[in-house]
PQR file of N, CA, C, O and H, with PARSE charges and radii, in Angstrom:
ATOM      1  N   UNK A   1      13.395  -5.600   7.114 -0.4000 1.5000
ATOM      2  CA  UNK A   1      12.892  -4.562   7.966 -0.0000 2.0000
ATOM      3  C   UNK A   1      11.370  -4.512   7.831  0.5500 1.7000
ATOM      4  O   UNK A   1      10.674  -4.828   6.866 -0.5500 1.4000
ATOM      5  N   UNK A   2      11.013  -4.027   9.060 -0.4000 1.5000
ATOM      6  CA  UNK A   2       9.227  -4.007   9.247 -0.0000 2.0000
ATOM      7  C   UNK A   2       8.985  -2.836   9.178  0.5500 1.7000
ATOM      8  O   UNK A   2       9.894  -2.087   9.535 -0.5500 1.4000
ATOM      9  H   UNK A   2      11.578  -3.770   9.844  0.4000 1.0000
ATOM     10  N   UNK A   3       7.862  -2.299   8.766 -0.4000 1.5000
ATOM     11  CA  UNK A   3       7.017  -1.091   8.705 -0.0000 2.0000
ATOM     12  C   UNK A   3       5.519  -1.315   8.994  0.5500 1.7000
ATOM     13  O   UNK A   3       4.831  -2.178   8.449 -0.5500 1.4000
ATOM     14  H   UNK A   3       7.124  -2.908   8.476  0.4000 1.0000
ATOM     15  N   UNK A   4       5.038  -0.293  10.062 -0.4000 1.5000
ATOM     16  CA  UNK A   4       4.079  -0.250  10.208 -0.0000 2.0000
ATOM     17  C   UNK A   4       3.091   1.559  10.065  0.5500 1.7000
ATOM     18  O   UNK A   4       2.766   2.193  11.069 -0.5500 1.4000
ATOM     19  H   UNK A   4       5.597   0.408  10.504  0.4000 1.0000
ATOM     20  N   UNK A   5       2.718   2.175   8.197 -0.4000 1.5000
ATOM     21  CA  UNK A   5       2.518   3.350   8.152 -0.0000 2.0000
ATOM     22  C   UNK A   5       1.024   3.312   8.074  0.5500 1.7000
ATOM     23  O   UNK A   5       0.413   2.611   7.266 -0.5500 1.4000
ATOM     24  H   UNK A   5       2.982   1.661   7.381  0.4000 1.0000
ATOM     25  N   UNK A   6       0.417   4.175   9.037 -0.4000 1.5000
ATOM     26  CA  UNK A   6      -0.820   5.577   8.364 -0.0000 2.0000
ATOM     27  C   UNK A   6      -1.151   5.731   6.632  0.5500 1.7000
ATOM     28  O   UNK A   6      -0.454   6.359   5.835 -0.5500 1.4000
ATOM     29  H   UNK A   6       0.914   4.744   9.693  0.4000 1.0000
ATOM     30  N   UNK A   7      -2.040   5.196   6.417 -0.4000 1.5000
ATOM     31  CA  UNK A   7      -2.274   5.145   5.076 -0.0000 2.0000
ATOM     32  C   UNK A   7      -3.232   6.228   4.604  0.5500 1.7000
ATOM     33  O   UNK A   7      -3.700   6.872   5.543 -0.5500 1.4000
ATOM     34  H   UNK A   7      -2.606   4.686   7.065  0.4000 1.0000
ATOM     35  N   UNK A   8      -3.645   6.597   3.401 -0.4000 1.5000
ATOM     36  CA  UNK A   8      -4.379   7.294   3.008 -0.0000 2.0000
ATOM     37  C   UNK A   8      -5.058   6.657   1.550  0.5500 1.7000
ATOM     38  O   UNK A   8      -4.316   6.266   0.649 -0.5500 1.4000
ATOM     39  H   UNK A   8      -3.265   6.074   2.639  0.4000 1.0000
ATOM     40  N   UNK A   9      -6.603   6.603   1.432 -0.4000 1.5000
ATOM     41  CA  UNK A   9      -6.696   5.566   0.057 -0.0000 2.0000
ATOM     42  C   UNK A   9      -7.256   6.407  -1.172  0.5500 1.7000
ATOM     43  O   UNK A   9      -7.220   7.634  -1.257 -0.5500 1.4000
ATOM     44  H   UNK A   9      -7.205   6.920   2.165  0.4000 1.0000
ATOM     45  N   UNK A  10      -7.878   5.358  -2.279 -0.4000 1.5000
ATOM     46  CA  UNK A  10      -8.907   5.844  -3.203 -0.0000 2.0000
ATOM     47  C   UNK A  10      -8.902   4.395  -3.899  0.5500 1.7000
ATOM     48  O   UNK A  10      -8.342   3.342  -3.594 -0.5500 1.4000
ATOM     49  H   UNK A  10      -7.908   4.361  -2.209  0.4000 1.0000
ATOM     50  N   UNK A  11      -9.729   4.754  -4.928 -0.4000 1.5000
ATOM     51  CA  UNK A  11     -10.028   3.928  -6.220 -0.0000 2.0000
ATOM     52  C   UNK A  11      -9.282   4.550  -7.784  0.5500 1.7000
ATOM     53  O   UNK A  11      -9.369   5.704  -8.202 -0.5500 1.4000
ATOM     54  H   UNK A  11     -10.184   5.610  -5.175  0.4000 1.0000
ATOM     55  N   UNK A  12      -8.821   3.812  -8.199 -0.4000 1.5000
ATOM     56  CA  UNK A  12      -8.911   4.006  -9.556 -0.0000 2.0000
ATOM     57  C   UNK A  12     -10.024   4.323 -10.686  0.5500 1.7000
ATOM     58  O   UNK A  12     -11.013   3.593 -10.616 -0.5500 1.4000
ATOM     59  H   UNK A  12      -8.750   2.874  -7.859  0.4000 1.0000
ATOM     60  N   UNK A  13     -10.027   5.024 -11.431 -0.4000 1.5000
ATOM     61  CA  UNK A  13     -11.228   5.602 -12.418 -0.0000 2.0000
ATOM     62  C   UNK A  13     -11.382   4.364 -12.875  0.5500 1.7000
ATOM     63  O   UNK A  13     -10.390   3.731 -13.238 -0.5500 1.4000
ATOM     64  H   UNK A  13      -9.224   5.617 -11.488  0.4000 1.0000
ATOM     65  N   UNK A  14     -12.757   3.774 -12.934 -0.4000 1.5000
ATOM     66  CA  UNK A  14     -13.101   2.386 -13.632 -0.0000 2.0000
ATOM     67  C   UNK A  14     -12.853   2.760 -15.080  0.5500 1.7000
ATOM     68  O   UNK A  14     -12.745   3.922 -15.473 -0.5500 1.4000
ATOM     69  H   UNK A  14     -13.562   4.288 -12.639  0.4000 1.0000
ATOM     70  N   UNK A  15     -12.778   1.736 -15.799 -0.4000 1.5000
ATOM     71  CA  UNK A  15     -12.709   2.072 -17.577 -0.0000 2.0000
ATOM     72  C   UNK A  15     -13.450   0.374 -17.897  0.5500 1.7000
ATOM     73  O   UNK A  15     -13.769  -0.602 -17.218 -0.5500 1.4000
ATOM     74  H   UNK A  15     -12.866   0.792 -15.480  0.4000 1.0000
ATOM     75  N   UNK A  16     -13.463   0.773 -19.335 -0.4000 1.5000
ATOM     76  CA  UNK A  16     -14.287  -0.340 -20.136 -0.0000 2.0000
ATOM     77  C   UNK A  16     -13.757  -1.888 -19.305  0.5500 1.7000
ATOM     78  O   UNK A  16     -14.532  -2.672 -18.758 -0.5500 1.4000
ATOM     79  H   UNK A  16     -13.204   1.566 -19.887  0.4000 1.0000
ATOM     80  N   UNK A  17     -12.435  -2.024 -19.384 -0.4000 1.5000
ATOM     81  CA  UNK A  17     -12.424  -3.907 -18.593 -0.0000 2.0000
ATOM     82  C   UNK A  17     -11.394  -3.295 -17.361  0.5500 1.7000
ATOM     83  O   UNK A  17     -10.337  -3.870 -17.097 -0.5500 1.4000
ATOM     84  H   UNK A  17     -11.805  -1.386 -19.828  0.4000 1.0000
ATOM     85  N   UNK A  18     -11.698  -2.449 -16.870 -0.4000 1.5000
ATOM     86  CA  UNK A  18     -11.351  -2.365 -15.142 -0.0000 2.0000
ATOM     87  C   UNK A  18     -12.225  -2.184 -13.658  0.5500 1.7000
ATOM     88  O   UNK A  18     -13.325  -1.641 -13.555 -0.5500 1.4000
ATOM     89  H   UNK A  18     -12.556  -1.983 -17.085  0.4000 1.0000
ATOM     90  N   UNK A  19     -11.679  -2.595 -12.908 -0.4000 1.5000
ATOM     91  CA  UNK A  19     -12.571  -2.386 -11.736 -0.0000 2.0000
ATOM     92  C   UNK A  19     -12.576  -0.994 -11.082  0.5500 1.7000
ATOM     93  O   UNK A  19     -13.408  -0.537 -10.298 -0.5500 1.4000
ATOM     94  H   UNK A  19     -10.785  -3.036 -12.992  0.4000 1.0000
ATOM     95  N   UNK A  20     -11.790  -0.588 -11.433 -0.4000 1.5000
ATOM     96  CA  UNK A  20     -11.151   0.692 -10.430 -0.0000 2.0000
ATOM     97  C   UNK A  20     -10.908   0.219  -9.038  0.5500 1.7000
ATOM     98  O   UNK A  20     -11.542   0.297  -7.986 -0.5500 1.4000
ATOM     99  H   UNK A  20     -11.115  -0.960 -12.071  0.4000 1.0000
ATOM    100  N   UNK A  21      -9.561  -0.395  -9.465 -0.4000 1.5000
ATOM    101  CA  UNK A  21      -8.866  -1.097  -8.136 -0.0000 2.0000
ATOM    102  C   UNK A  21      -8.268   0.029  -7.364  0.5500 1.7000
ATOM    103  O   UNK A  21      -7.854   1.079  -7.855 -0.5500 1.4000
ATOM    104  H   UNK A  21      -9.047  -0.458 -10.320  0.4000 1.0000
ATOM    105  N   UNK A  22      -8.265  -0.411  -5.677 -0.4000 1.5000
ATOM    106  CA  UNK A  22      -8.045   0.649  -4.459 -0.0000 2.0000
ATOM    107  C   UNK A  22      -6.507   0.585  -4.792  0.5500 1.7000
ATOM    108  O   UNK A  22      -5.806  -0.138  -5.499 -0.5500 1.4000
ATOM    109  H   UNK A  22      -8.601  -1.265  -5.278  0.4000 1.0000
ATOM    110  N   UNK A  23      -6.291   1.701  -3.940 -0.4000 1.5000
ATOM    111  CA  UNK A  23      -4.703   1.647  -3.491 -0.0000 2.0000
ATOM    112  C   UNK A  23      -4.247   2.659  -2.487  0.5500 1.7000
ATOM    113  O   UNK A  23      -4.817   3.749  -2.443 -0.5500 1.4000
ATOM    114  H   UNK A  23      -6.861   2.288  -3.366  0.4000 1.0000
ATOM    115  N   UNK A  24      -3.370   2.408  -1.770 -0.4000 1.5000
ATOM    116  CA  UNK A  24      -3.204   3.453  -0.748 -0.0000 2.0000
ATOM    117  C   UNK A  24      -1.803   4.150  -0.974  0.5500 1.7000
ATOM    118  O   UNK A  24      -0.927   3.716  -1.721 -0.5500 1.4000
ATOM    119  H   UNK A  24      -2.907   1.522  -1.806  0.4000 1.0000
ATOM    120  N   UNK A  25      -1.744   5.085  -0.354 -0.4000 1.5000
ATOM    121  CA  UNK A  25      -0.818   5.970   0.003 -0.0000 2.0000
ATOM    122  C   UNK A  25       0.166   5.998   1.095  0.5500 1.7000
ATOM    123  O   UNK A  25      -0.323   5.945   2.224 -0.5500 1.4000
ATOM    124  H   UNK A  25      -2.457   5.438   0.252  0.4000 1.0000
ATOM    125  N   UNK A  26       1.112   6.051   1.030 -0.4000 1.5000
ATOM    126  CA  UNK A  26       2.000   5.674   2.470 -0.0000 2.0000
ATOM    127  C   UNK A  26       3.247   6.981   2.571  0.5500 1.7000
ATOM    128  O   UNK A  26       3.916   7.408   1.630 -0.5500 1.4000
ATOM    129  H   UNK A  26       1.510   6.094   0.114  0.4000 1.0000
ATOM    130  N   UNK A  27       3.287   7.346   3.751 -0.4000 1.5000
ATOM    131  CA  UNK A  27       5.073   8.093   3.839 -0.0000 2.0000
ATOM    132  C   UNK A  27       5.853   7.358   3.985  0.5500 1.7000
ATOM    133  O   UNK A  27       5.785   6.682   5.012 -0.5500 1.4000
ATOM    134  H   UNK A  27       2.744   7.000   4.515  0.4000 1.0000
ATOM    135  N   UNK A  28       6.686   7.187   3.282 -0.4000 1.5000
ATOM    136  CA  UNK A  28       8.283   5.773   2.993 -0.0000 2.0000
ATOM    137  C   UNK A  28       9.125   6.794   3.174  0.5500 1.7000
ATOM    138  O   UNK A  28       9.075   7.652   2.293 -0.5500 1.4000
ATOM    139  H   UNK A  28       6.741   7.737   2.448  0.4000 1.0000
ATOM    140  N   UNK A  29      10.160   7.030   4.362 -0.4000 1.5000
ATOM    141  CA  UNK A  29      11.319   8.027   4.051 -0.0000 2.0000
ATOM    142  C   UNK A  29      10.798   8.784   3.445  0.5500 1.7000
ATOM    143  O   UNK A  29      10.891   8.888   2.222 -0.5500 1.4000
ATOM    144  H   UNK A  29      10.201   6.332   5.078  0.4000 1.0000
ATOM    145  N   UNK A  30      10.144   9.466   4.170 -0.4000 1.5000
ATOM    146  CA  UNK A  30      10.069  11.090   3.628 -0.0000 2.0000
ATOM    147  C   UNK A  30       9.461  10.970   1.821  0.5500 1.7000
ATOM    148  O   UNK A  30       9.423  11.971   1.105 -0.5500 1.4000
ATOM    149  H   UNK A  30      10.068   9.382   5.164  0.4000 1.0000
ATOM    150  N   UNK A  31       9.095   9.785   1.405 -0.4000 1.5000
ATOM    151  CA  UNK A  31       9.225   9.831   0.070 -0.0000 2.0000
ATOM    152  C   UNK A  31       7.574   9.161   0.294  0.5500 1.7000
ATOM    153  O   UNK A  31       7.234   8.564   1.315 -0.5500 1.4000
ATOM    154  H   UNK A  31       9.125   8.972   1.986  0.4000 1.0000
ATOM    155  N   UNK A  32       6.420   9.485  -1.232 -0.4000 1.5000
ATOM    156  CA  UNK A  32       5.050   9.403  -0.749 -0.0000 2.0000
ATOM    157  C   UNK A  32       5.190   7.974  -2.048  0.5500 1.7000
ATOM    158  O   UNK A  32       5.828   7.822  -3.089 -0.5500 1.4000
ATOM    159  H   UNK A  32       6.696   9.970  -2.061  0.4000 1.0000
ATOM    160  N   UNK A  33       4.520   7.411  -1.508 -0.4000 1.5000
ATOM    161  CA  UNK A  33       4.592   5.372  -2.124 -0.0000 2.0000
ATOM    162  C   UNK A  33       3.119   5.393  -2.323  0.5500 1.7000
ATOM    163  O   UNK A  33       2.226   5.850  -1.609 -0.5500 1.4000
ATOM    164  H   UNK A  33       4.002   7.535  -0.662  0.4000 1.0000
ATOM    165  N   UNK A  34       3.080   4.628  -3.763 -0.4000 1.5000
ATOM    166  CA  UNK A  34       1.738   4.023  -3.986 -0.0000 2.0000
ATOM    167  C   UNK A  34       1.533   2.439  -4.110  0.5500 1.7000
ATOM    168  O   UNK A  34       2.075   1.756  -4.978 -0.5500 1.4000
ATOM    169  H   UNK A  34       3.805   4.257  -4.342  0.4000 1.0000
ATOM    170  N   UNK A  35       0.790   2.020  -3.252 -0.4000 1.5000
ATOM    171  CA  UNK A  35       0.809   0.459  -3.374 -0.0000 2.0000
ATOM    172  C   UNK A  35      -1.041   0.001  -3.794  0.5500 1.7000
ATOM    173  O   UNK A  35      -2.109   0.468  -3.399 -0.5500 1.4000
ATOM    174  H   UNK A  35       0.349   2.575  -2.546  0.4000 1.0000
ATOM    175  N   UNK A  36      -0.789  -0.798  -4.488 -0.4000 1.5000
ATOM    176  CA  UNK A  36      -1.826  -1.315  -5.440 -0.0000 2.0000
ATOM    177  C   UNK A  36      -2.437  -2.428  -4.861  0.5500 1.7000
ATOM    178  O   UNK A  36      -1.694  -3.020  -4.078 -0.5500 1.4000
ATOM    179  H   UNK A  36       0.078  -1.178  -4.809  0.4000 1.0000
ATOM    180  N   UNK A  37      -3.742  -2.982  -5.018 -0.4000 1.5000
ATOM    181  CA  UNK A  37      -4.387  -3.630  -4.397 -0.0000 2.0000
ATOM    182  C   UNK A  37      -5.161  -4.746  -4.809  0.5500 1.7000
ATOM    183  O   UNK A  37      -4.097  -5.332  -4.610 -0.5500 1.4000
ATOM    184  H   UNK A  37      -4.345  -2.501  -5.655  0.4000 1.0000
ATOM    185  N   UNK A  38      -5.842  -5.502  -5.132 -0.4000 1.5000
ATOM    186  CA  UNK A  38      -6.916  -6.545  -6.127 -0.0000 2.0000
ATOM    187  C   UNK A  38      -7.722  -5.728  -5.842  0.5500 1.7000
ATOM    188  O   UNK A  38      -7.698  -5.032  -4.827 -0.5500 1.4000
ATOM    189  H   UNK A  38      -6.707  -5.026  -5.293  0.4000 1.0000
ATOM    190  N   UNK A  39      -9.086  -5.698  -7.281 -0.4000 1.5000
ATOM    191  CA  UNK A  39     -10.084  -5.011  -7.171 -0.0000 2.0000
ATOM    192  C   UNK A  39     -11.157  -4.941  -5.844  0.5500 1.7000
ATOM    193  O   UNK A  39     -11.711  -3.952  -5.363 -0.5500 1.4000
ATOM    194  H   UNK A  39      -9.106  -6.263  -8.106  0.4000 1.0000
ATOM    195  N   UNK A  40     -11.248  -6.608  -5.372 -0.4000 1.5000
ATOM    196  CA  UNK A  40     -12.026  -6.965  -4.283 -0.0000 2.0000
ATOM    197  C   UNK A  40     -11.450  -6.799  -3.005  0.5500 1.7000
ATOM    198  O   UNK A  40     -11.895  -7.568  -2.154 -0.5500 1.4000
ATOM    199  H   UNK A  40     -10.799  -7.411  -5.763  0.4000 1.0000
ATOM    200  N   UNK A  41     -10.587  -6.008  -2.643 -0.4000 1.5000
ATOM    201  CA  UNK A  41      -9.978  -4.978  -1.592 -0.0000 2.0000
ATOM    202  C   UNK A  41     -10.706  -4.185  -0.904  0.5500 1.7000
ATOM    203  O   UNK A  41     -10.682  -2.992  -1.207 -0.5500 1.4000
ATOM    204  H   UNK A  41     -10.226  -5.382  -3.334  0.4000 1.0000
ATOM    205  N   UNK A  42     -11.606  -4.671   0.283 -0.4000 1.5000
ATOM    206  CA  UNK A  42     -12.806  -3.350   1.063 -0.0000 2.0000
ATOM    207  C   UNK A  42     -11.402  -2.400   1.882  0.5500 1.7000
ATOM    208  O   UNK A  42     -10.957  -2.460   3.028 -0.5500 1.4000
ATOM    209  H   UNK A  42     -11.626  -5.640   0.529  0.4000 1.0000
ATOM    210  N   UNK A  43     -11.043  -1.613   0.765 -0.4000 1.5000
ATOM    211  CA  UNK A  43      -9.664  -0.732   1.590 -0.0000 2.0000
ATOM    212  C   UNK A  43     -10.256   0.375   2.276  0.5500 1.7000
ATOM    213  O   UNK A  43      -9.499   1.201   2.786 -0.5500 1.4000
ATOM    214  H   UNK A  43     -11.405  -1.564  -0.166  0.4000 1.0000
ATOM    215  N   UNK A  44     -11.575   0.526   2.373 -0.4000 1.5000
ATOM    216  CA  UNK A  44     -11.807   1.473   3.029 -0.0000 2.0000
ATOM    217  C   UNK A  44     -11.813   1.462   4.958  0.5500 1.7000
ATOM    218  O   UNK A  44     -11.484   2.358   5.736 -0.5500 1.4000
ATOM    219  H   UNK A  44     -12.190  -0.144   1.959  0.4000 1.0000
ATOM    220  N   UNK A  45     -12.360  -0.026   5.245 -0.4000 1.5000
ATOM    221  CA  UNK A  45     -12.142  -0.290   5.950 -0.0000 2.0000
ATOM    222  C   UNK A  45     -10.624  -0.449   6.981  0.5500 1.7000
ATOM    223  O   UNK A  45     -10.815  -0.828   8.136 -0.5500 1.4000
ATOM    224  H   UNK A  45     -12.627  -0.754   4.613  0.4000 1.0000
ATOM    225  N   UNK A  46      -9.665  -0.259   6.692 -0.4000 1.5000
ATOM    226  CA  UNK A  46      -8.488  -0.285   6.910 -0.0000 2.0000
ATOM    227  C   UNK A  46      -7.844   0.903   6.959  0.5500 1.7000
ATOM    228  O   UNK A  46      -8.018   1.838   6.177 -0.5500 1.4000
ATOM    229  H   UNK A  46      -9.510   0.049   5.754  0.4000 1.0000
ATOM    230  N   UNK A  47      -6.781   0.853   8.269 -0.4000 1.5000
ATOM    231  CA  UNK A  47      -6.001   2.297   8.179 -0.0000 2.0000
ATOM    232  C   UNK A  47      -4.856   2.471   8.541  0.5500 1.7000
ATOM    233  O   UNK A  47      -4.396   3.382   9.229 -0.5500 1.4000
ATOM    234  H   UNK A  47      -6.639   0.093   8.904  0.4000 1.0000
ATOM    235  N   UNK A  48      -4.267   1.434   8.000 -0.4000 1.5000
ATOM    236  CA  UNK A  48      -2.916   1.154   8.222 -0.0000 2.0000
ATOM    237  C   UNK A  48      -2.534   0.349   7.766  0.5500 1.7000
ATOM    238  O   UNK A  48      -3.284  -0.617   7.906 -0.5500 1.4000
ATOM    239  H   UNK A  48      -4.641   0.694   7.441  0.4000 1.0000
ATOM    240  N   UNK A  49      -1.249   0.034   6.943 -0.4000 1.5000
ATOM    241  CA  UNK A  49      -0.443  -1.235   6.188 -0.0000 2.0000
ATOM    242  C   UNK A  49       0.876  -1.425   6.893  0.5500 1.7000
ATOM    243  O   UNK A  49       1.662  -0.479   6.952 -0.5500 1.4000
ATOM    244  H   UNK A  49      -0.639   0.818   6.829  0.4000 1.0000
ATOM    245  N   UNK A  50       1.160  -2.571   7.421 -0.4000 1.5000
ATOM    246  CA  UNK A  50       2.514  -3.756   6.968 -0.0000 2.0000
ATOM    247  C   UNK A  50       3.134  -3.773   5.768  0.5500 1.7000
ATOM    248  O   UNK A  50       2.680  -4.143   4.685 -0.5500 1.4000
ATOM    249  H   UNK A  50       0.522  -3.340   7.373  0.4000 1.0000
ATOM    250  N   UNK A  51       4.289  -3.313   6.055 -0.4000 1.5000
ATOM    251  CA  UNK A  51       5.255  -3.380   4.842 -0.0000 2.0000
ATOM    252  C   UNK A  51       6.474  -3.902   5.344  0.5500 1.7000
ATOM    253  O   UNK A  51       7.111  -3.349   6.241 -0.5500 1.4000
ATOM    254  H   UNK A  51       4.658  -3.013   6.934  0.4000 1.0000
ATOM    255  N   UNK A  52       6.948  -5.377   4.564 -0.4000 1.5000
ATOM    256  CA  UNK A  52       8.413  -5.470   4.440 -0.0000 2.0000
ATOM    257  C   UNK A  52       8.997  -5.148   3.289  0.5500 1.7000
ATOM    258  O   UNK A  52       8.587  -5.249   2.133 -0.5500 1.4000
ATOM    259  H   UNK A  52       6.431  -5.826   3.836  0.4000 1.0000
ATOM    260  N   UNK A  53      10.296  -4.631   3.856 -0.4000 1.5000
ATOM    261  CA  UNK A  53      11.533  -4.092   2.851 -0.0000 2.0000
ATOM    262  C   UNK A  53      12.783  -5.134   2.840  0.5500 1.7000
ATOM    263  O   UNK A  53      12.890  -6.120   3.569 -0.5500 1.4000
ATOM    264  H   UNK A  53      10.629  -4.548   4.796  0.4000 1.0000
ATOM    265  N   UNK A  54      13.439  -4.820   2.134 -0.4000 1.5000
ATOM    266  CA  UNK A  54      14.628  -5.321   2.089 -0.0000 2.0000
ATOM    267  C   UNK A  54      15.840  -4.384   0.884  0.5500 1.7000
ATOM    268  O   UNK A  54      15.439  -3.575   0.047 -0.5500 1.4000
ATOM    269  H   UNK A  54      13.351  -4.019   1.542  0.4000 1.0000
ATOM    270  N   UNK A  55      17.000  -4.681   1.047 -0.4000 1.5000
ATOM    271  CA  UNK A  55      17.826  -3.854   0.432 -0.0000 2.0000
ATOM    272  C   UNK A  55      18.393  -4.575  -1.165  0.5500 1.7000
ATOM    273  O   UNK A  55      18.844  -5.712  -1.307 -0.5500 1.4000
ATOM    274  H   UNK A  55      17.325  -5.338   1.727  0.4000 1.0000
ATOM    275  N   UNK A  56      18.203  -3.527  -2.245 -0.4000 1.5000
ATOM    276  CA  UNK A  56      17.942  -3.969  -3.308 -0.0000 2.0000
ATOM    277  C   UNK A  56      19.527  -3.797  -3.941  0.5500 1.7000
ATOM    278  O   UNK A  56      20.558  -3.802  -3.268 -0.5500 1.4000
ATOM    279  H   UNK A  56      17.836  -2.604  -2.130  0.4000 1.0000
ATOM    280  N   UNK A  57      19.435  -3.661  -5.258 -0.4000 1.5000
ATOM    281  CA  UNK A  57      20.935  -3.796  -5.730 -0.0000 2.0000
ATOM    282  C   UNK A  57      22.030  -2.858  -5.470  0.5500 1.7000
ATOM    283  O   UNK A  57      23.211  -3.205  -5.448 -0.5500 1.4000
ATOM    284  H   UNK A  57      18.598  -3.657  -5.805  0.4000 1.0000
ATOM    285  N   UNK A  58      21.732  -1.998  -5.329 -0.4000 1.5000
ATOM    286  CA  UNK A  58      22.297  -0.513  -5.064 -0.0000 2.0000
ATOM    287  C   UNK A  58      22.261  -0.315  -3.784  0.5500 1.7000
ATOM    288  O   UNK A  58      23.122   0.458  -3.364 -0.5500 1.4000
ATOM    289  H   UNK A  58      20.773  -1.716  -5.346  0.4000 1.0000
ATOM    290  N   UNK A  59      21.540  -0.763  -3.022 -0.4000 1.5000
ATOM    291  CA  UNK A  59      21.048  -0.597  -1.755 -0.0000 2.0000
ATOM    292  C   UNK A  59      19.806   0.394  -1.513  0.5500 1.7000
ATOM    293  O   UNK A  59      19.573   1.092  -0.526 -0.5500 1.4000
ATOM    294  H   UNK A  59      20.840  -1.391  -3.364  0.4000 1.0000
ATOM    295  N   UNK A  60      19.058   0.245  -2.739 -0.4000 1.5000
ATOM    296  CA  UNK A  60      17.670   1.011  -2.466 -0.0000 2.0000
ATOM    297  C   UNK A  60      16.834  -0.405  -1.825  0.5500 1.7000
ATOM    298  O   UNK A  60      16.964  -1.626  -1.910 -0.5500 1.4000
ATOM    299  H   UNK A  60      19.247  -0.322  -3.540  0.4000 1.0000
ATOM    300  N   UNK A  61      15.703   0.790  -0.986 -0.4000 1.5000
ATOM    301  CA  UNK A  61      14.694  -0.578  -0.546 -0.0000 2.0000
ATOM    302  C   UNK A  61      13.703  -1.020  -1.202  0.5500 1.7000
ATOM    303  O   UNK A  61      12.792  -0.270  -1.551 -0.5500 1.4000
ATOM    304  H   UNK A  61      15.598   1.782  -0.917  0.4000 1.0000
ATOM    305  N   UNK A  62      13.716  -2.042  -1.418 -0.4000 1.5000
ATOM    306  CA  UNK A  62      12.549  -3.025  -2.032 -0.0000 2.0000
ATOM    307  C   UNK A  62      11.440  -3.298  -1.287  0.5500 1.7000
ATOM    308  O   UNK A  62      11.776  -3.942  -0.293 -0.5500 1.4000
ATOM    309  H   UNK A  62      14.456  -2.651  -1.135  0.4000 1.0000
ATOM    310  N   UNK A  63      10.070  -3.060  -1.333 -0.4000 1.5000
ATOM    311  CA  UNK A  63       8.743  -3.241  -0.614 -0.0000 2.0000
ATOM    312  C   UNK A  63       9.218  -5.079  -1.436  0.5500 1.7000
ATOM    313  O   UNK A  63       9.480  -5.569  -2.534 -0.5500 1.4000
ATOM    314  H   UNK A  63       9.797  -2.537  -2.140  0.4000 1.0000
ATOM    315  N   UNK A  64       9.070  -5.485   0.028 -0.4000 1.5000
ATOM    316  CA  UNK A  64       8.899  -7.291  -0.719 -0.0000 2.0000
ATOM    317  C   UNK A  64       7.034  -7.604  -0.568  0.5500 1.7000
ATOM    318  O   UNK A  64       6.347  -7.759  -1.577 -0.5500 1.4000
ATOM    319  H   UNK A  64       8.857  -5.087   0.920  0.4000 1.0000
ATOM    320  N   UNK A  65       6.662  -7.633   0.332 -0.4000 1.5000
ATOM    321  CA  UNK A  65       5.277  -7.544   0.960 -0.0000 2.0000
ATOM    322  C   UNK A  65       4.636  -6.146   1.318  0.5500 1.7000
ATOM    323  O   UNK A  65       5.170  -5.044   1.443 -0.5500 1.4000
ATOM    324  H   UNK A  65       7.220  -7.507   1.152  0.4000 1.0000
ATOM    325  N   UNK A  66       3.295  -6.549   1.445 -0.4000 1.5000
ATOM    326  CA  UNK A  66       2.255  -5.213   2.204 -0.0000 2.0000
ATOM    327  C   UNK A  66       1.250  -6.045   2.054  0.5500 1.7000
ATOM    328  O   UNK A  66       0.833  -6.732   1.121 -0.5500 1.4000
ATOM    329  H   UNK A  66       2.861  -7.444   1.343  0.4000 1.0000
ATOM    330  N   UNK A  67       0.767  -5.759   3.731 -0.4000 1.5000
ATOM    331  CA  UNK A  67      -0.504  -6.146   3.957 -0.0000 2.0000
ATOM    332  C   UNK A  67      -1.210  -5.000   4.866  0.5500 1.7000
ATOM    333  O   UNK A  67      -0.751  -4.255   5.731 -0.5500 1.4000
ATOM    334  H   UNK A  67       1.105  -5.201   4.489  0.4000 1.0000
ATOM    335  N   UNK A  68      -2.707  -5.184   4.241 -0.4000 1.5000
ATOM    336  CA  UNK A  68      -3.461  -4.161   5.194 -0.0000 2.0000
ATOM    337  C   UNK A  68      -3.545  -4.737   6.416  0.5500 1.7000
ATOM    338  O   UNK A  68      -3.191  -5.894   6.641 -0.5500 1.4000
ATOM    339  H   UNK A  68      -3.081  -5.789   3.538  0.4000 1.0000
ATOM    340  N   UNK A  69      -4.311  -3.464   7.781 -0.4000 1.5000
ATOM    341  CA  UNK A  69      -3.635  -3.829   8.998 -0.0000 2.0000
ATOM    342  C   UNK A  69      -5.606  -3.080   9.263  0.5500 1.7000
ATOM    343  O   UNK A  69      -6.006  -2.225   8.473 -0.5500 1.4000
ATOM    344  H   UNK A  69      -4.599  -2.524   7.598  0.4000 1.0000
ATOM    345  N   UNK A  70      -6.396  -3.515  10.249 -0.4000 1.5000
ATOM    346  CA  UNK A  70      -7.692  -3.311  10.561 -0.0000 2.0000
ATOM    347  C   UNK A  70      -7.695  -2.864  11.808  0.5500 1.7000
ATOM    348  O   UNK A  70      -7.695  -3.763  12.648 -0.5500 1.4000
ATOM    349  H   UNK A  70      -6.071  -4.210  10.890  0.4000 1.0000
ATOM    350  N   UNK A  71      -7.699  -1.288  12.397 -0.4000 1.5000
ATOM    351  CA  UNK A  71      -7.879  -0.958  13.295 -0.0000 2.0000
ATOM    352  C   UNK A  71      -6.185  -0.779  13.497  0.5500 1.7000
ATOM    353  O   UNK A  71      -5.319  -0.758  12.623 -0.5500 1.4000
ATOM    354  H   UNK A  71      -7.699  -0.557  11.715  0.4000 1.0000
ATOM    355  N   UNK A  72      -6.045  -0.660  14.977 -0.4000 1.5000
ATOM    356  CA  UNK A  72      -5.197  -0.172  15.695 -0.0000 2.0000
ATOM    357  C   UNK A  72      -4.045  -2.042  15.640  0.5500 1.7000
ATOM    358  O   UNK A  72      -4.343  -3.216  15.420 -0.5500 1.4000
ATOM    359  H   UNK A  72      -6.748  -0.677  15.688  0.4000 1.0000
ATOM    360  N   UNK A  73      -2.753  -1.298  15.978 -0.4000 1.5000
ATOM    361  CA  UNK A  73      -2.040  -2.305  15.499 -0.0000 2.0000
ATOM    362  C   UNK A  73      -0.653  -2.148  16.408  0.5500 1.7000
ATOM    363  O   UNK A  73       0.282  -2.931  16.248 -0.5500 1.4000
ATOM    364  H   UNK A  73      -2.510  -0.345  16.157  0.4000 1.0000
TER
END
């Protein structure tokens, strides 16, 4: 299954050996998802993510992928 959500971002608090890597925010079913990013991520630029799912052991969904999405989509 495809998803295409409205994101919301930030950075992580840098510390001694971190970058303060981005990550965004997503509504998944009613449920609020945090997906993580490489430090060199210009996530600000972006406002919207691609997400595939798939159905996991139980039948919860598994994010397999996410990619950011630039502009209107």
């Amino acid at each position: 299954m495809v998803w295409n959500l409205q994101i919301s971002y930030g950075h992580y608090a840098k510390k001694r050996n971190s970058c303060g890597a981005p990550y965004a925010n997503i509504a998944y079913m009613n449920l609020d998802k945090q997906l993580d990013f490489p430090c060199d991520t210009p996530i600000e630029k972006y406002s919207r993510v691609y997400i595939e799912t798939s159905k996991g052991y139980f039948g919860f969904d598994i994010i397999a992928n996410h990619t950011l999405i630039e502009g209107q989509w």
